[in-house]
Backbone of each chain as nested JSON, in Angstrom:
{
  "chains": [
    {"id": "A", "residues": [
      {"number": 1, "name": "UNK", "atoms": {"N": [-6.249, -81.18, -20.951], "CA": [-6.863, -82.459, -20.561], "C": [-5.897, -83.586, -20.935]}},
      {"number": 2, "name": "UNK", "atoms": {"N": [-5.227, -84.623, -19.752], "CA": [-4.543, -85.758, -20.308], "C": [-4.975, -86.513, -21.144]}},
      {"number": 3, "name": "UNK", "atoms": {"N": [-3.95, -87.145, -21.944], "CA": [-4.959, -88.163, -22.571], "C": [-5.346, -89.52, -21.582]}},
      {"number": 4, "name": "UNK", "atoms": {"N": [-5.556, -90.847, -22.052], "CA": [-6.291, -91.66, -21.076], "C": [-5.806, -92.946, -21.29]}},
      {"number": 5, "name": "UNK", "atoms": {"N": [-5.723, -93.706, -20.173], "CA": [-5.503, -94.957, -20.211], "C": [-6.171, -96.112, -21.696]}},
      {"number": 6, "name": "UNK", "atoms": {"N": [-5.303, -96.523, -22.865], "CA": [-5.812, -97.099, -23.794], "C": [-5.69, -96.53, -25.36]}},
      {"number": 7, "name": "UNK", "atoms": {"N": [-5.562, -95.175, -24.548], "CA": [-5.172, -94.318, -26.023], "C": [-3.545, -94.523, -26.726]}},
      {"number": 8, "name": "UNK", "atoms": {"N": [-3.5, -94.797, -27.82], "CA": [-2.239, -94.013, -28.963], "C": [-1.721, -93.159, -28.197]}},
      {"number": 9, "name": "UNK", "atoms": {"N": [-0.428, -93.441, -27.675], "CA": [0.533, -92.251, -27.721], "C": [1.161, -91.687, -28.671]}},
      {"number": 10, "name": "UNK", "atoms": {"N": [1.086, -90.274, -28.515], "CA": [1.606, -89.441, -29.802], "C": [2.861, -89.447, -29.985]}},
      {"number": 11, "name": "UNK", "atoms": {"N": [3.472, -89.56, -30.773], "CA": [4.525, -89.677, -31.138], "C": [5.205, -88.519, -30.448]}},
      {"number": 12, "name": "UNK", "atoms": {"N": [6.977, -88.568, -29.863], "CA": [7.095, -87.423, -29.622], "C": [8.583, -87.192, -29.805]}},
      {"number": 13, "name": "UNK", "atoms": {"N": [9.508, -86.048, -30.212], "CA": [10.67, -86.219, -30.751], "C": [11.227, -84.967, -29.363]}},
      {"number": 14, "name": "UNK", "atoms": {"N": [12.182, -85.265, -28.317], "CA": [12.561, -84.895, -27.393], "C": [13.84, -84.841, -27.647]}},
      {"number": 15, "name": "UNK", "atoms": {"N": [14.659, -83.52, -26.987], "CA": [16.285, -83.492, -26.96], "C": [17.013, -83.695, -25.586]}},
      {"number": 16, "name": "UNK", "atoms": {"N": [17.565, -84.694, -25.32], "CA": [18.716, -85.025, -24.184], "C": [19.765, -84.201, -23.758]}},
      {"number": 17, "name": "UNK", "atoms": {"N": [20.475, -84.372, -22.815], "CA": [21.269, -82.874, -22.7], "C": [22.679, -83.491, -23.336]}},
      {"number": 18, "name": "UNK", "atoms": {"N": [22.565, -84.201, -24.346], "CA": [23.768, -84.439, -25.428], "C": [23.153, -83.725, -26.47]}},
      {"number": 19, "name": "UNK", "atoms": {"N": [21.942, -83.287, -26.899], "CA": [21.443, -82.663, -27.738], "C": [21.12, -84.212, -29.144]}},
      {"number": 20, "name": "UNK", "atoms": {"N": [21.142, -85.553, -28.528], "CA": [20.648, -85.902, -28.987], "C": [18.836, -85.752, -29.192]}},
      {"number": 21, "name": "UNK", "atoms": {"N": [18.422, -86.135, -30.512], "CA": [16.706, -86.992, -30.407], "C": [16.286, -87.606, -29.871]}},
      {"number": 22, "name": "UNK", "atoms": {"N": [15.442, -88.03, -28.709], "CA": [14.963, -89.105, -28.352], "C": [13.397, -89.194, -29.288]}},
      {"number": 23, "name": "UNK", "atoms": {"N": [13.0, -89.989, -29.814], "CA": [11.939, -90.542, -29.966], "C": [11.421, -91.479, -29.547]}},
      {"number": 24, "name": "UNK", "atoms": {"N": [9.623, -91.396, -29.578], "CA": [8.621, -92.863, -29.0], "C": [9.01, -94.069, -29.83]}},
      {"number": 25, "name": "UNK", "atoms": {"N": [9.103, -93.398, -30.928], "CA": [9.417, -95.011, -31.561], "C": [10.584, -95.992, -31.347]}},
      {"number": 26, "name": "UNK", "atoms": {"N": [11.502, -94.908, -31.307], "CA": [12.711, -95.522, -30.661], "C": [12.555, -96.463, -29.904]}},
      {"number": 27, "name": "UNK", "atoms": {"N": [11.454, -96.824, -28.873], "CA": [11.028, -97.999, -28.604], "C": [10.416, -99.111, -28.769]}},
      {"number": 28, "name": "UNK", "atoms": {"N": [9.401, -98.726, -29.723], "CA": [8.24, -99.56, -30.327], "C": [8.986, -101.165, -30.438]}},
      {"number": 29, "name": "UNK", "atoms": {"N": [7.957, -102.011, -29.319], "CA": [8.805, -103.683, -29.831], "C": [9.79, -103.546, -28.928]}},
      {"number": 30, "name": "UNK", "atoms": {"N": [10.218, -102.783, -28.452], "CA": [11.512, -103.036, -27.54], "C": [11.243, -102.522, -26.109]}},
      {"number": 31, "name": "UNK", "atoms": {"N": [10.86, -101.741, -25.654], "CA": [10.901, -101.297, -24.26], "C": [9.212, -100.113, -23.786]}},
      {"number": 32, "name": "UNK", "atoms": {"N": [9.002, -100.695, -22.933], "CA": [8.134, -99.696, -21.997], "C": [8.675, -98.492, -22.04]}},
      {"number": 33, "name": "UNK", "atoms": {"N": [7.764, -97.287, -22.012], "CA": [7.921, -96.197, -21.588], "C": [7.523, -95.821, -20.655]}},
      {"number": 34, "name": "UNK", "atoms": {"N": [8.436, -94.896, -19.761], "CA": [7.528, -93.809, -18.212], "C": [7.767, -92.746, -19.001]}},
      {"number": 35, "name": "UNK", "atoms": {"N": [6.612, -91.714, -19.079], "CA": [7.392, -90.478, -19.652], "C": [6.629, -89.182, -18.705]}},
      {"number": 36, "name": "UNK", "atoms": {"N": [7.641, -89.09, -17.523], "CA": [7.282, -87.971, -16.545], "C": [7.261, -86.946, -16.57]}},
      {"number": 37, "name": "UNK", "atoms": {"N": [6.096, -85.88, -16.882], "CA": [6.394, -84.338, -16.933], "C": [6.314, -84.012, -15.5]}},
      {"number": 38, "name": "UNK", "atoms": {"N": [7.423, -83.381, -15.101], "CA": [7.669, -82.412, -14.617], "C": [7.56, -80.591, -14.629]}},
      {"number": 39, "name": "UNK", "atoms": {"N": [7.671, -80.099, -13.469], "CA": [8.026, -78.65, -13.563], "C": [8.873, -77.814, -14.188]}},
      {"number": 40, "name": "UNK", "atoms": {"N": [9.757, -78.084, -13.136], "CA": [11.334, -77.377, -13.82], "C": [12.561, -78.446, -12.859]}},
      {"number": 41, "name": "UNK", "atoms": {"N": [13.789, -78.333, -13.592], "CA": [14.81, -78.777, -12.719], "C": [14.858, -77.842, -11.757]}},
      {"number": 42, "name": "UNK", "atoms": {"N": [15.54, -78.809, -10.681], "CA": [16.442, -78.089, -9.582], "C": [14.853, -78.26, -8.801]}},
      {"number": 43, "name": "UNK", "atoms": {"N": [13.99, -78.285, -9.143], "CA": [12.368, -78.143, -8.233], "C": [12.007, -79.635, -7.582]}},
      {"number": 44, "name": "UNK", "atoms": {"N": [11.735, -79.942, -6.788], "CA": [10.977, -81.375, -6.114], "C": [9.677, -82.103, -6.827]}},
      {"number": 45, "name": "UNK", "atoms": {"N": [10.183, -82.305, -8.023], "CA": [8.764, -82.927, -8.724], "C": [8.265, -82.19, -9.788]}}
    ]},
    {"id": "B", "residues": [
      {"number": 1, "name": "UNK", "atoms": {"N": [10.559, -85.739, -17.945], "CA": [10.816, -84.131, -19.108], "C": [10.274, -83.16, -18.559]}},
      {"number": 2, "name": "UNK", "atoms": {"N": [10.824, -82.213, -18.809], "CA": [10.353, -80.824, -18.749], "C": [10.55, -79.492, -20.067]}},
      {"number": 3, "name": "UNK", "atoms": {"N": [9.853, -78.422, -19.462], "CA": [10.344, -77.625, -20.439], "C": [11.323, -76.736, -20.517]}},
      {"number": 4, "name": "UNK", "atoms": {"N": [12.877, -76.913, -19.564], "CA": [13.606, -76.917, -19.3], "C": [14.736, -76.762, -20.752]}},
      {"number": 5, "name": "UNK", "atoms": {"N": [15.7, -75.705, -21.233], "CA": [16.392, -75.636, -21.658], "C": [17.41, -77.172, -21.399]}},
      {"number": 6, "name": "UNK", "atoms": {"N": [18.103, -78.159, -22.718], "CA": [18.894, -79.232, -22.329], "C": [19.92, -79.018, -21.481]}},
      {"number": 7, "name": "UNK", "atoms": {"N": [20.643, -77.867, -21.348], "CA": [21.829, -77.586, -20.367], "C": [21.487, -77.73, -18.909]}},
      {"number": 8, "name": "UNK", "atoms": {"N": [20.113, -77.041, -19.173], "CA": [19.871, -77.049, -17.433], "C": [19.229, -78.551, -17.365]}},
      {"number": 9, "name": "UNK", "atoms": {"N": [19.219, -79.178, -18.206], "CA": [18.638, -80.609, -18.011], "C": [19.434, -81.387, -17.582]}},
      {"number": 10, "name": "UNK", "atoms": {"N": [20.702, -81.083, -18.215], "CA": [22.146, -82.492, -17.756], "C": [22.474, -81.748, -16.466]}},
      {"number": 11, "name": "UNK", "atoms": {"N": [22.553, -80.562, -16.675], "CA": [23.24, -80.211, -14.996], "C": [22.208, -81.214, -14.012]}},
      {"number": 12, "name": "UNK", "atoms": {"N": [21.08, -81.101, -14.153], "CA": [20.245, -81.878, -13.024], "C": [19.895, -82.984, -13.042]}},
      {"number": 13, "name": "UNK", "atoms": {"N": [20.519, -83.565, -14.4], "CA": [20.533, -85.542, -14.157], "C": [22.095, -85.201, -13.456]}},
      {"number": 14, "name": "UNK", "atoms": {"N": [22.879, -84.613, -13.617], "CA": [24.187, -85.393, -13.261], "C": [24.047, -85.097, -11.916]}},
      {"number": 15, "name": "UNK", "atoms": {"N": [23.342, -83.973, -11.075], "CA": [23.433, -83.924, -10.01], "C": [22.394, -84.682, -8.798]}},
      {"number": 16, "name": "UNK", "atoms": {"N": [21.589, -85.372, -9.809], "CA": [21.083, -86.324, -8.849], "C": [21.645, -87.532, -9.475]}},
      {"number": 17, "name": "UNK", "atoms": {"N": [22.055, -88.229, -10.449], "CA": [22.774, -89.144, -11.019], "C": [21.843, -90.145, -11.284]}},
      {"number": 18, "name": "UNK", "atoms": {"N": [21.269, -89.65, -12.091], "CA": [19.962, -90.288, -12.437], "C": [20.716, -90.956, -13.724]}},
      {"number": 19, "name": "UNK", "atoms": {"N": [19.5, -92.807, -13.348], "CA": [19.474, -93.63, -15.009], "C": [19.307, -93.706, -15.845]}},
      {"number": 20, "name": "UNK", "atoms": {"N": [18.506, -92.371, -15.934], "CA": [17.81, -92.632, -17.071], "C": [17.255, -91.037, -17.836]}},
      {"number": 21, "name": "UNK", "atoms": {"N": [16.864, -90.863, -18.996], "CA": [17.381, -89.486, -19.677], "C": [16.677, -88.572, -18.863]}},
      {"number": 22, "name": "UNK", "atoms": {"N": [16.967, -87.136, -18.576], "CA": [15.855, -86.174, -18.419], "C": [15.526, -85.429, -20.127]}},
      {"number": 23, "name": "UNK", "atoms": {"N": [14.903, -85.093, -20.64], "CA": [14.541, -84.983, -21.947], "C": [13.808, -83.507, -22.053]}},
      {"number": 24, "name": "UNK", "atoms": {"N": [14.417, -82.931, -23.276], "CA": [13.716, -81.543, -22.797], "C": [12.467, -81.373, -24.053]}},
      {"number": 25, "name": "UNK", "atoms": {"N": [11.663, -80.245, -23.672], "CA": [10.475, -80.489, -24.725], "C": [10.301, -79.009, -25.267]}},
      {"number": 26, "name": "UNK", "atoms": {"N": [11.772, -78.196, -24.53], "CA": [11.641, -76.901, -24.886], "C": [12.893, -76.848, -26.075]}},
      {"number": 27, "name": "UNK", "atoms": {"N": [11.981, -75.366, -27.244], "CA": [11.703, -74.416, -26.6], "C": [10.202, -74.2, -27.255]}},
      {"number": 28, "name": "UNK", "atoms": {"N": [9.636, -75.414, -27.818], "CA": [8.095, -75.49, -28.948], "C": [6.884, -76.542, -27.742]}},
      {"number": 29, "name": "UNK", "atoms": {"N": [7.366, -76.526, -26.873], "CA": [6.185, -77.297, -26.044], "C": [5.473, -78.258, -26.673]}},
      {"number": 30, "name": "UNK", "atoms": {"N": [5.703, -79.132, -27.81], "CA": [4.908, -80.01, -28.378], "C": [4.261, -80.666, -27.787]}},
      {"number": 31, "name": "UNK", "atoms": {"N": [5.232, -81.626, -27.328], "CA": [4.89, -82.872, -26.603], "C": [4.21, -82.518, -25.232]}},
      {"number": 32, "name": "UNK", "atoms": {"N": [4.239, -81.145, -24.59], "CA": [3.449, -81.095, -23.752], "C": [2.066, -81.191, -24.273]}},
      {"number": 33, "name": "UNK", "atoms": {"N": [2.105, -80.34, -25.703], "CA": [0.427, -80.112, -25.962], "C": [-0.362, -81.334, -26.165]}},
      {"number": 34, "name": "UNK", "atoms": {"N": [0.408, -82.256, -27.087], "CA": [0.36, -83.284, -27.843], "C": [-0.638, -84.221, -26.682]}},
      {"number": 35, "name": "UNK", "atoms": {"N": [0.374, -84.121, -25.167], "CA": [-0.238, -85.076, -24.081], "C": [-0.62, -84.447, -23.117]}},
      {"number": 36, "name": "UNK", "atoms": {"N": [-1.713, -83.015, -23.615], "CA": [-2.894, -82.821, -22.953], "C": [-1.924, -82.325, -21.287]}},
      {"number": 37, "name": "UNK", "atoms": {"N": [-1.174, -81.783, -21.361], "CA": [-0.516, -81.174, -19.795], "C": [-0.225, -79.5, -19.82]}},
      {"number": 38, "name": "UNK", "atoms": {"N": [-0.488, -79.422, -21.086], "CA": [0.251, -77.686, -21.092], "C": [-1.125, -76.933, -20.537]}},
      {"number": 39, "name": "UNK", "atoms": {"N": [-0.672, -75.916, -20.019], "CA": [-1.691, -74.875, -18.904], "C": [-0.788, -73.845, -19.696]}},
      {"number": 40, "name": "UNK", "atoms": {"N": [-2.278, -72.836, -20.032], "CA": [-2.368, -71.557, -20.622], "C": [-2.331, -70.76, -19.431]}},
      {"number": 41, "name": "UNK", "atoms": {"N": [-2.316, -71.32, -18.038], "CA": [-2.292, -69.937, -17.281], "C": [-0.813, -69.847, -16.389]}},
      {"number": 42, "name": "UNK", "atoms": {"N": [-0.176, -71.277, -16.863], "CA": [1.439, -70.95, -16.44], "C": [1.937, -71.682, -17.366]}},
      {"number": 43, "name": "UNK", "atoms": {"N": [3.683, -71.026, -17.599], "CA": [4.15, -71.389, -18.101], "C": [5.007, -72.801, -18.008]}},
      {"number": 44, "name": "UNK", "atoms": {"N": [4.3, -73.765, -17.468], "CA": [4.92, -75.053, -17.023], "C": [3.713, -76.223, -17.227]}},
      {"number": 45, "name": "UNK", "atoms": {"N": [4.008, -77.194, -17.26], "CA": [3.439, -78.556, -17.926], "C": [2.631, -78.697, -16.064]}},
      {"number": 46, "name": "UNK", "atoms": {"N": [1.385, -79.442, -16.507], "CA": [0.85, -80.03, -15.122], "C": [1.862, -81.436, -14.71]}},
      {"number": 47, "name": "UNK", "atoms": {"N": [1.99, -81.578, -13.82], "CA": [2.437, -83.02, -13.17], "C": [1.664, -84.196, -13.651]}},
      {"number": 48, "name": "UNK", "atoms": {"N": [2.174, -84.705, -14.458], "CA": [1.331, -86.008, -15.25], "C": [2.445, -87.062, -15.646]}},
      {"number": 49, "name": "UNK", "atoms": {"N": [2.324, -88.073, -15.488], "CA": [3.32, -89.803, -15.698], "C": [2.326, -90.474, -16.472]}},
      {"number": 50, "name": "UNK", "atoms": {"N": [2.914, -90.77, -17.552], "CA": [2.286, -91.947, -18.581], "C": [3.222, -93.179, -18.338]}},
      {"number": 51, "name": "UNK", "atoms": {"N": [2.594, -94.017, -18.174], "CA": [3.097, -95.13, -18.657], "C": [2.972, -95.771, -20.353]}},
      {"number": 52, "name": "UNK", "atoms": {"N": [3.466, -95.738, -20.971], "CA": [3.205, -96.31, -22.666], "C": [4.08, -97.847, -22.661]}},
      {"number": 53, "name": "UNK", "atoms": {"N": [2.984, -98.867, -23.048], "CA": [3.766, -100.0, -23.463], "C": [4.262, -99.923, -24.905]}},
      {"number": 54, "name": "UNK", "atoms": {"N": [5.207, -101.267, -25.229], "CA": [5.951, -101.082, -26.178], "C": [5.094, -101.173, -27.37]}},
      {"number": 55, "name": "UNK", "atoms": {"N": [4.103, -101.059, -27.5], "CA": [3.16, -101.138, -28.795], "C": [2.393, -99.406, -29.403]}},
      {"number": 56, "name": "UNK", "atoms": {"N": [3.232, -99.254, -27.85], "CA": [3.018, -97.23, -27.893], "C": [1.039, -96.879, -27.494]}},
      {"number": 57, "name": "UNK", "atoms": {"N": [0.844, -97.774, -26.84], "CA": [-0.601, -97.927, -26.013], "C": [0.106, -97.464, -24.657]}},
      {"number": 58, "name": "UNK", "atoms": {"N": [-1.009, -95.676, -24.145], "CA": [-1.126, -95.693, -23.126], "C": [-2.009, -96.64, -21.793]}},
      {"number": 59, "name": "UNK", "atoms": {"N": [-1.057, -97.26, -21.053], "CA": [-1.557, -98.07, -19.991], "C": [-1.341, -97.695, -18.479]}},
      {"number": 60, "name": "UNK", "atoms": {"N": [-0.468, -96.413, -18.699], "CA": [-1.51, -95.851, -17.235], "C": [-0.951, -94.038, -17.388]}},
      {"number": 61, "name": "UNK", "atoms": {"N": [-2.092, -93.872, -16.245], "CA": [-2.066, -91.762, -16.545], "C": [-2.131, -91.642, -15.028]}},
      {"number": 62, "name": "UNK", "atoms": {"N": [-1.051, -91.338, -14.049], "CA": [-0.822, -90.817, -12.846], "C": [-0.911, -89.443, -12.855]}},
      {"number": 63, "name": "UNK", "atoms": {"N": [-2.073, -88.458, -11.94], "CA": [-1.823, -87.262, -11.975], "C": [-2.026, -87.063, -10.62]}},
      {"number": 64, "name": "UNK", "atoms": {"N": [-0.851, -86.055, -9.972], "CA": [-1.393, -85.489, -8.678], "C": [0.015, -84.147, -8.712]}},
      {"number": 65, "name": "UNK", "atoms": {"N": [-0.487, -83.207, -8.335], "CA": [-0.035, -82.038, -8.282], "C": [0.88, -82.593, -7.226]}},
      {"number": 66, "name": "UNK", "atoms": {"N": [0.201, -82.759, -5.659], "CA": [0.95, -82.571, -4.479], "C": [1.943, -84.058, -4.303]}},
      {"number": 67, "name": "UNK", "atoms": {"N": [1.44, -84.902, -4.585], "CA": [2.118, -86.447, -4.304], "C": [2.957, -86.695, -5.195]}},
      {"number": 68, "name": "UNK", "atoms": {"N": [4.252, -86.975, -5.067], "CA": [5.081, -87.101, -6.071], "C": [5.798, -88.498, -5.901]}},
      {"number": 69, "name": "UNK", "atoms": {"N": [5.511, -88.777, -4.547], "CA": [5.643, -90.254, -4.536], "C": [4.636, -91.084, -5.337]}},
      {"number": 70, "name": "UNK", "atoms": {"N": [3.742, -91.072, -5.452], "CA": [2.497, -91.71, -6.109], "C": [2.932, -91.967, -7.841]}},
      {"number": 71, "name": "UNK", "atoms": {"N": [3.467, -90.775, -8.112], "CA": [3.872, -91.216, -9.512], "C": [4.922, -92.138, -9.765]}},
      {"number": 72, "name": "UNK", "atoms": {"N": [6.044, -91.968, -8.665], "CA": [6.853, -93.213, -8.908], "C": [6.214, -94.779, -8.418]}},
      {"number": 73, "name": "UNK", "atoms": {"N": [5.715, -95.025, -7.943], "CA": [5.203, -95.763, -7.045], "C": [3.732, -96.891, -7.875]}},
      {"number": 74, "name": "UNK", "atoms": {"N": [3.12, -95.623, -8.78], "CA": [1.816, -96.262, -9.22], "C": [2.483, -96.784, -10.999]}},
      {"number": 75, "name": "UNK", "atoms": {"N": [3.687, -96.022, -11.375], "CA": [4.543, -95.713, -12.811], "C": [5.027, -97.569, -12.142]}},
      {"number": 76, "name": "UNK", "atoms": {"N": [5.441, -97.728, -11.44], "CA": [6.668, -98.724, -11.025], "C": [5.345, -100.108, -11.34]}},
      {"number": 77, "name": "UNK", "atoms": {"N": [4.339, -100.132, -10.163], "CA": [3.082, -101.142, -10.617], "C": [2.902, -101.431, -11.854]}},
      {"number": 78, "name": "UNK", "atoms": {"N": [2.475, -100.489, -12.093], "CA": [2.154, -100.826, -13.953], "C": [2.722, -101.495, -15.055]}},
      {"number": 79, "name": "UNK", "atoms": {"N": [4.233, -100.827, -14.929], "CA": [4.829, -100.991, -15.401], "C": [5.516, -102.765, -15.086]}},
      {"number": 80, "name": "UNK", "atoms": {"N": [5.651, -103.03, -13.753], "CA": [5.618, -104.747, -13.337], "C": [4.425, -105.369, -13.756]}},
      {"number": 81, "name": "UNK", "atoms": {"N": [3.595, -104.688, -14.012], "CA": [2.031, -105.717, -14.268], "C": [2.647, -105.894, -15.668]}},
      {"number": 82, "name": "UNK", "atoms": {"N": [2.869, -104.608, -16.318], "CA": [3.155, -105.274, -18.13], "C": [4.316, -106.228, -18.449]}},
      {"number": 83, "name": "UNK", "atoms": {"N": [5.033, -106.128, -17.389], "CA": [6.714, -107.036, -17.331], "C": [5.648, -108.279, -17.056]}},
      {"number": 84, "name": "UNK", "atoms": {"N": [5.057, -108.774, -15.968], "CA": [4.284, -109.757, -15.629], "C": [3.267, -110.434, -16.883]}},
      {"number": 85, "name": "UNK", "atoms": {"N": [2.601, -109.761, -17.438], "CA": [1.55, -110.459, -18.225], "C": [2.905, -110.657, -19.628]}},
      {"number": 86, "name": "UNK", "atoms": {"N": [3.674, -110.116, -19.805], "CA": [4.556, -110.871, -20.859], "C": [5.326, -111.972, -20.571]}},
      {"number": 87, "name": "UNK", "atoms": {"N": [5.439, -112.183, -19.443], "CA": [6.294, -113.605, -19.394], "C": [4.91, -114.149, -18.849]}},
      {"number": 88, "name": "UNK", "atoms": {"N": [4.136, -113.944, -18.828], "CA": [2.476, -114.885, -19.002], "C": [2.65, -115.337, -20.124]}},
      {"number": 89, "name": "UNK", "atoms": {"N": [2.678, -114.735, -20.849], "CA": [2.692, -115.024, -22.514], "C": [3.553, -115.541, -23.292]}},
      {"number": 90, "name": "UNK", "atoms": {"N": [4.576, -115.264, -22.839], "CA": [5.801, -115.772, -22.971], "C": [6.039, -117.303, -22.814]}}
    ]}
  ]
}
Protein backbone atom coordinates (compact mmCIF):
# COMPACT_ATOMS: atom_id res chain seq x y z
CA UNK A 1 0.00 0.00 0.00
CA UNK A 2 1.59 3.58 -1.00
CA UNK A 3 1.93 5.88 1.38
CA UNK A 4 -0.31 9.19 0.85
CA UNK A 5 -0.35 12.57 -0.04
CA UNK A 6 0.69 14.61 3.46
CA UNK A 7 2.54 11.91 5.01
CA UNK A 8 6.47 11.96 6.38
CA UNK A 9 8.61 10.59 3.95
CA UNK A 10 10.79 7.92 5.17
CA UNK A 11 13.95 8.52 5.14
CA UNK A 12 15.85 6.64 2.51
CA UNK A 13 19.67 5.91 1.91
CA UNK A 14 20.05 4.89 -2.01
CA UNK A 15 23.35 3.99 -4.10
CA UNK A 16 24.14 5.87 -7.53
CA UNK A 17 26.02 4.09 -10.11
CA UNK A 18 29.26 5.93 -8.62
CA UNK A 19 28.39 3.84 -5.67
CA UNK A 20 27.85 6.93 -3.98
CA UNK A 21 24.82 7.47 -0.93
CA UNK A 22 22.14 9.36 -1.89
CA UNK A 23 19.97 10.37 0.96
CA UNK A 24 16.32 12.24 1.67
CA UNK A 25 17.90 14.45 3.78
CA UNK A 26 20.40 15.40 1.60
CA UNK A 27 17.72 17.66 0.63
CA UNK A 28 15.80 18.82 3.49
CA UNK A 29 15.63 22.98 3.08
CA UNK A 30 17.12 22.73 -0.19
CA UNK A 31 15.35 20.96 -3.00
CA UNK A 32 12.07 19.04 -3.96
CA UNK A 33 12.10 15.55 -4.48
CA UNK A 34 10.56 13.18 -7.51
CA UNK A 35 11.44 9.84 -6.38
CA UNK A 36 10.27 7.38 -9.31
CA UNK A 37 10.06 3.65 -8.83
CA UNK A 38 10.41 1.94 -11.59
CA UNK A 39 10.70 -1.73 -12.95
CA UNK A 40 13.91 -2.55 -14.23
CA UNK A 41 16.38 -0.70 -16.61
CA UNK A 42 16.55 -1.12 -20.19
CA UNK A 43 12.32 -1.59 -19.65
CA UNK A 44 9.79 1.46 -20.74
CA UNK A 45 8.77 2.67 -17.33
CA UNK B 1 14.98 4.00 -8.78
CA UNK B 2 14.78 0.67 -9.13
CA UNK B 3 15.87 -2.52 -7.82
CA UNK B 4 18.37 -2.78 -10.30
CA UNK B 5 22.03 -3.71 -9.46
CA UNK B 6 24.15 0.17 -9.68
CA UNK B 7 26.11 -1.05 -12.82
CA UNK B 8 23.14 -1.80 -14.66
CA UNK B 9 21.89 1.56 -13.36
CA UNK B 10 24.70 3.89 -14.97
CA UNK B 11 24.74 1.81 -18.08
CA UNK B 12 21.02 3.09 -18.46
CA UNK B 13 21.35 6.75 -17.31
CA UNK B 14 24.25 7.09 -19.69
CA UNK B 15 22.33 5.58 -22.40
CA UNK B 16 19.45 7.66 -22.27
CA UNK B 17 21.58 10.65 -20.85
CA UNK B 18 19.56 11.40 -18.29
CA UNK B 19 19.86 14.61 -15.53
CA UNK B 20 19.38 13.38 -13.03
CA UNK B 21 20.49 10.17 -10.71
CA UNK B 22 18.95 6.70 -11.42
CA UNK B 23 19.44 5.30 -7.76
CA UNK B 24 19.47 1.77 -6.88
CA UNK B 25 17.52 0.28 -3.82
CA UNK B 26 19.04 -3.13 -4.42
CA UNK B 27 20.12 -5.60 -3.08
CA UNK B 28 17.80 -5.04 0.66
CA UNK B 29 14.63 -3.47 -1.01
CA UNK B 30 14.19 -0.98 1.82
CA UNK B 31 13.08 1.88 0.43
CA UNK B 32 10.75 -0.03 -1.64
CA UNK B 33 9.13 -1.44 1.58
CA UNK B 34 9.52 1.68 3.52
CA UNK B 35 7.15 3.42 0.51
CA UNK B 36 4.54 0.85 0.48
CA UNK B 37 5.48 -0.43 -3.50
CA UNK B 38 7.13 -3.80 -2.90
CA UNK B 39 4.76 -6.81 -4.23
CA UNK B 40 5.28 -10.21 -2.62
CA UNK B 41 4.08 -11.77 -5.77
CA UNK B 42 6.93 -10.26 -8.06
CA UNK B 43 10.03 -9.49 -7.70
CA UNK B 44 9.83 -5.74 -8.75
CA UNK B 45 8.50 -2.48 -7.06
CA UNK B 46 4.81 -1.32 -8.37
CA UNK B 47 5.04 1.88 -10.61
CA UNK B 48 4.61 4.66 -8.06
CA UNK B 49 6.16 8.68 -8.25
CA UNK B 50 6.24 10.64 -5.06
CA UNK B 51 6.64 13.90 -5.12
CA UNK B 52 8.34 15.03 -1.47
CA UNK B 53 8.77 18.75 -0.74
CA UNK B 54 11.78 20.08 0.84
CA UNK B 55 10.42 19.73 4.40
CA UNK B 56 10.34 15.85 3.38
CA UNK B 57 6.21 16.09 3.29
CA UNK B 58 4.74 13.84 0.76
CA UNK B 59 2.73 16.18 -1.72
CA UNK B 60 1.82 14.02 -4.37
CA UNK B 61 1.49 9.90 -5.04
CA UNK B 62 1.10 9.18 -8.97
CA UNK B 63 0.23 5.53 -9.57
CA UNK B 64 -0.62 3.88 -12.84
CA UNK B 65 0.82 0.64 -14.02
CA UNK B 66 -0.01 1.35 -17.83
CA UNK B 67 0.51 5.34 -18.22
CA UNK B 68 3.86 6.36 -17.86
CA UNK B 69 3.34 9.58 -19.26
CA UNK B 70 1.04 10.59 -16.40
CA UNK B 71 3.80 10.23 -13.96
CA UNK B 72 5.98 12.61 -15.64
CA UNK B 73 3.41 14.95 -16.44
CA UNK B 74 1.27 14.97 -12.99
CA UNK B 75 5.33 14.74 -10.96
CA UNK B 76 6.11 18.03 -13.28
CA UNK B 77 2.46 19.96 -11.94
CA UNK B 78 3.11 19.48 -8.56
CA UNK B 79 6.11 19.97 -8.39
CA UNK B 80 5.49 23.83 -10.33
CA UNK B 81 2.58 24.31 -7.89
CA UNK B 82 5.32 23.97 -4.92
CA UNK B 83 7.95 26.19 -7.05
CA UNK B 84 4.73 28.59 -7.35
CA UNK B 85 3.34 28.89 -3.79
CA UNK B 86 7.12 29.66 -2.68
CA UNK B 87 7.73 32.62 -4.56
CA UNK B 88 4.00 33.39 -3.19
CA UNK B 89 5.70 33.51 -0.11
CA UNK B 90 8.59 34.66 -0.98
Amino acid sequence: MPLQVGDPAPEFVLTDPQRQQVRLSDFQGKKHVVLAFYLLAFTPG
Amino acid sequence: MSVDPFPSQGAFARELGLPYPLLSDWPRYQTCRDYGVWRDDRPVPSRVTYVIDKQGIIRGVIESETDMEVHAREALRIVQELAARERGQG
